[in-house]
C-alpha positions as CSV (number, residue, x, y, z in Angstrom):
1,X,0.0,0.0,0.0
2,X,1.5,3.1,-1.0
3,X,1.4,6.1,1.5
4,X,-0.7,8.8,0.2
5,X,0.1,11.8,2.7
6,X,2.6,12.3,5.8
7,X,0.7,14.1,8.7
8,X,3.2,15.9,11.2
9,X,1.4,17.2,14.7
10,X,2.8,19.4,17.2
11,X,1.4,17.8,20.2
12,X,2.0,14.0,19.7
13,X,4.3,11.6,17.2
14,X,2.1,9.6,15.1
15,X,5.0,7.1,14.1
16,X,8.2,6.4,16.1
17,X,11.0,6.4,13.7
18,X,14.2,6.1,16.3
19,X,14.7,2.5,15.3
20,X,14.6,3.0,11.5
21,X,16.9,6.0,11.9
22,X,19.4,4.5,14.3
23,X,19.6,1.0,11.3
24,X,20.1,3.5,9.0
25,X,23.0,5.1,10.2
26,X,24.2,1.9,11.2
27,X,24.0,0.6,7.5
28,X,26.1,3.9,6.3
29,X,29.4,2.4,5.8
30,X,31.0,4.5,8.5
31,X,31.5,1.3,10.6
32,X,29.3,2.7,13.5
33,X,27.3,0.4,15.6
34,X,24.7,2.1,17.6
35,X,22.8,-0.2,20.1
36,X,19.7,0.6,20.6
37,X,20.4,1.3,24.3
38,X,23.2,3.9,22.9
39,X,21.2,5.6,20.3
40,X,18.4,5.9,23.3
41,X,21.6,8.2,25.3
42,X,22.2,10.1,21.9
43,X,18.8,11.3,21.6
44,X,19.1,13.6,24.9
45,X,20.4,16.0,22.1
46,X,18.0,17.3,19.2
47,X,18.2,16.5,15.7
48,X,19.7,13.9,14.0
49,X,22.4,16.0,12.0
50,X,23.4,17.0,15.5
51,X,24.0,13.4,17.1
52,X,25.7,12.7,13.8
53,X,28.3,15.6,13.9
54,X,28.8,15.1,17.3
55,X,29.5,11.4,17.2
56,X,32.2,11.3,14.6
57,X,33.6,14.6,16.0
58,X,33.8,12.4,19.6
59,X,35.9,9.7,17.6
60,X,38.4,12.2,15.8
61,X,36.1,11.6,12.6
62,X,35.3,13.7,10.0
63,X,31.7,13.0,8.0
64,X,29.3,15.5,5.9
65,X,26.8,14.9,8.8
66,X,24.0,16.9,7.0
67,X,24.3,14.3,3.6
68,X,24.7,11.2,5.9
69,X,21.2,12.5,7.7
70,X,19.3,13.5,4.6
């Protein structure tokens, strides 16, 4: 079934989408592998882009964290 429209709200999250993001930057070829348990810690700081940057920049990495999120 193909989705026909995205709805966003302000108030409440209609899908959770951690886990799909957390596999997908696990699957990036960067040779990460966030648990689940750790990418529930990461999320204490907004935006994926952000938890991104700031992991690689933790490991004396260097990644295009605004490509790797889109």
């Amino acid at each position: 079934m193909k989705s026909r429209a995205i709805l966003f709200g302000s108030i409440d999250t209609l899908v959770e989408t951690s886990e799909f993001q957390r596999l997908a930057f696990n699957e990036a070829g960067l040779n990460w592998d966030w648990t689940p348990e750790f990418y529930r810690s990461l999320l204490g700081r907004s935006s994926g882009r952000n938890r991104i940057a700031r992991f690689a920049a933790d490991r004396g990495e260097w990644v295009d964290a605004a490509a790797l999120h889109n």
